[in-house]
N, C-alpha and C positions, 0 to 999 in steps of 0.2 A: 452426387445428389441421389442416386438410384441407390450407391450403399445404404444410406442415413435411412430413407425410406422403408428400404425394405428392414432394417433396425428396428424402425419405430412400429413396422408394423406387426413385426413376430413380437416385441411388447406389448404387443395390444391386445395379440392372441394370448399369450402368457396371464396377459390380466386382466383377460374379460371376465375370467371365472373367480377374481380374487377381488374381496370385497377392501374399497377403497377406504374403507374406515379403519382409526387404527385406536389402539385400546389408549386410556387415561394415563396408565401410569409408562405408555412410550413418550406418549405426549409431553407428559412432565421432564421424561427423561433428554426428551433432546430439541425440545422447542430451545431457541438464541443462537448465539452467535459463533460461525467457526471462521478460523485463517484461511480463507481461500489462497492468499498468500502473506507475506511480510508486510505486504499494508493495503489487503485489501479484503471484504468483511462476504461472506455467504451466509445470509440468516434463514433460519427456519422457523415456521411457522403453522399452525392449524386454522383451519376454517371447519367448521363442521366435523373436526376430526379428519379430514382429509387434508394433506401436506400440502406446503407451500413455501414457494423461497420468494426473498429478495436477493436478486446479484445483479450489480453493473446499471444499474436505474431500473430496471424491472421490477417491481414493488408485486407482482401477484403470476408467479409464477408455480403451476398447479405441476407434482409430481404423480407420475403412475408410480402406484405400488405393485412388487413383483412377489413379494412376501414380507412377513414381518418386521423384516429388517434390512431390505432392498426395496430402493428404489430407484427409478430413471429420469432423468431430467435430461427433454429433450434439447437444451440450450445448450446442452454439454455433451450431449451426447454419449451420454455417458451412463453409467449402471450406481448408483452410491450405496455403499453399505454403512449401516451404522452400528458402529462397535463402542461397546459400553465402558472397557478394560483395555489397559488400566484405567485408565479415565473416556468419557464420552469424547469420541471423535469418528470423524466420514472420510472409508475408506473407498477408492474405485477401482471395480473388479478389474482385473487382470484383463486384456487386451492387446494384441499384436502392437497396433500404436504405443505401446506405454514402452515398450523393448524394454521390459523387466524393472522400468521405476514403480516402485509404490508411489503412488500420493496418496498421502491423508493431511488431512484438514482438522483440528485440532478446535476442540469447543472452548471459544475464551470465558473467561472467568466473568463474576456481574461487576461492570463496572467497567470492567478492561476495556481500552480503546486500541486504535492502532495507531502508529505515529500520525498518521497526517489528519487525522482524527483529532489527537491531541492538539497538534498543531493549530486548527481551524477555533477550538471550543478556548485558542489562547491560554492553553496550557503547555509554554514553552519547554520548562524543565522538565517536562515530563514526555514533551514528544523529542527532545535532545537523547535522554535515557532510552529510550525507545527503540530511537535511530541507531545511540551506539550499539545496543543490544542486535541489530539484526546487523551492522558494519562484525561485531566480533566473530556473529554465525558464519557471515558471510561477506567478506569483503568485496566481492563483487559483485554482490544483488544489486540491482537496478534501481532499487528502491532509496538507495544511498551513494551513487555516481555522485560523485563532486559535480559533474558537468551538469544534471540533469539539476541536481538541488539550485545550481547557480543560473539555470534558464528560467527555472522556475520564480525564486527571487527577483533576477529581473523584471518580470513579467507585472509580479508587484508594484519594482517602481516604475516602471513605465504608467502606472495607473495613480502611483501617487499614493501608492497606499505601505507610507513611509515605513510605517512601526511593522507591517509581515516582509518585506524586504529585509529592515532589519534584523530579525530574529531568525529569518531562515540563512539570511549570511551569517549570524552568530554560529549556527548551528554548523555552517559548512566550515566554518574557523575553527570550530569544537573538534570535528570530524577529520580535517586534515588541513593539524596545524603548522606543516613544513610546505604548503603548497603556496606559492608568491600570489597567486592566481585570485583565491582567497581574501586577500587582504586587498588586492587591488579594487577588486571588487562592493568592498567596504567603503574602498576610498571613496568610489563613482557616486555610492549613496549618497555622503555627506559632500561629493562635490552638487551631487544635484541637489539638494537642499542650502548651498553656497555659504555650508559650513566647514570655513577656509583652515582651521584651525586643526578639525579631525581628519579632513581629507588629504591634507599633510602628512597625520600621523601616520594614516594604515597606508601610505603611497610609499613612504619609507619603509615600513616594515615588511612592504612585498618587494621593495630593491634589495634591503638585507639578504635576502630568502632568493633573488633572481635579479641582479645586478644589472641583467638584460633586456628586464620587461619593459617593453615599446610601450606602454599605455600607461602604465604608470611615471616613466620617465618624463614623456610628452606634459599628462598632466599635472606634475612636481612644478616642471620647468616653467607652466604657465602661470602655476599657483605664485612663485616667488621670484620670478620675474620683478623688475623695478622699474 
């Protein structure tokens, strides 16, 4: 806590003397939208010519300027630089904590969403494409766990909210389509909806896949029971 403080406060000294305004054509240059990570959005903005971000439900958060093309955001703690080339994106400065990773944060394009983004606005096929796009950068981002996408769905039908359970187990069937896990999970949808017919289907197709699956077996057996 006394680190952060005393941080914030030799930025204060640093920027008493630097006028908080920043000229038109930065403005234009880096006002919208960058990756804070694989699906999730840091926007920038002006007010009076003085910066501002949205990240994480914070809708109006005010940066100090360090110079023209630094600045600190105390949420993060952090210093950002904005580099124009090759293309607009926010770098942060070098730091003991960083142990030699770069981060930069990359300015999306107008229009570009992030998957769960897409997701939400019901644009399936395109938060599928999305997903697989950061599964091939990175198969083990967080962002595309089999487990978490399938907590998640659930979560949906617990609510009843048939058709996003659906599309997001589409999505983890798209994603990993040798998992039994997957498809059982399919099943559970159309068992809760007491569509006896599909819930059949994907109950077998996750034994195919896992000969051994306890919950699919259980509910196969109860489905054709006589």
């Amino acid at each position: 806590m006394k680190k952060t403080l005393f941080i914030l406060f030799t930025f204060i000294l640093l920027t008493s003397c630097t006028s908080q305004k920043n000229k038109d054509s930065f403005i234009e240059a880096t006002s919208g939208r960058y990756l804070f990570n694989a699906n999730e959005v840091l926007e920038i903005y002006f007010e009076d010519a003085i910066m501002h971000a949205k990240w994480r439900g914070n809708d109006d958060i005010e940066l100090l300027k360090v110079n023209d093309s630094a600045f600190y955001m105390k949420e993060l703690n952090e210093k950002m630089i904005f580099v124009s080339k090759p293309k607009m994106h926010i770098e942060l400065a070098p730091k003991t904590e960083h142990k030699g990773v770069i981060y930069r944060f990359d300015k999306m394009e107008k229009g570009e969403k992030t998957p769960s983004e897409y997701f939400n606005d019901k644009e399936y096929d395109k938060a599928l494409t999305a997903f697989k796009t950061i599964k091939e950068k990175d198969s083990l981002n967080p962002n595309v766990s089999e487990r978490r996408l399938n907590t998640l769905a659930y979560r949906f039908l617990r609510n009843e909210e048939y058709d996003e359970a659906k599309e997001l187990f589409k999505i983890n069937m798209a994603l990993y389509p040798n998992s039994s896990n997957v498809y059982d999970s399919m099943g559970d949808l159309y068992f809760s909806k007491k569509d006896t017919v599909n819930a059949i289907i994907y109950y077998k197709k996750a034994l195919a896949i896992n000969p051994e699956n306890r919950s699919s077996k259980a509910r196969l057996n109860r489905l054709t029971k006589k």
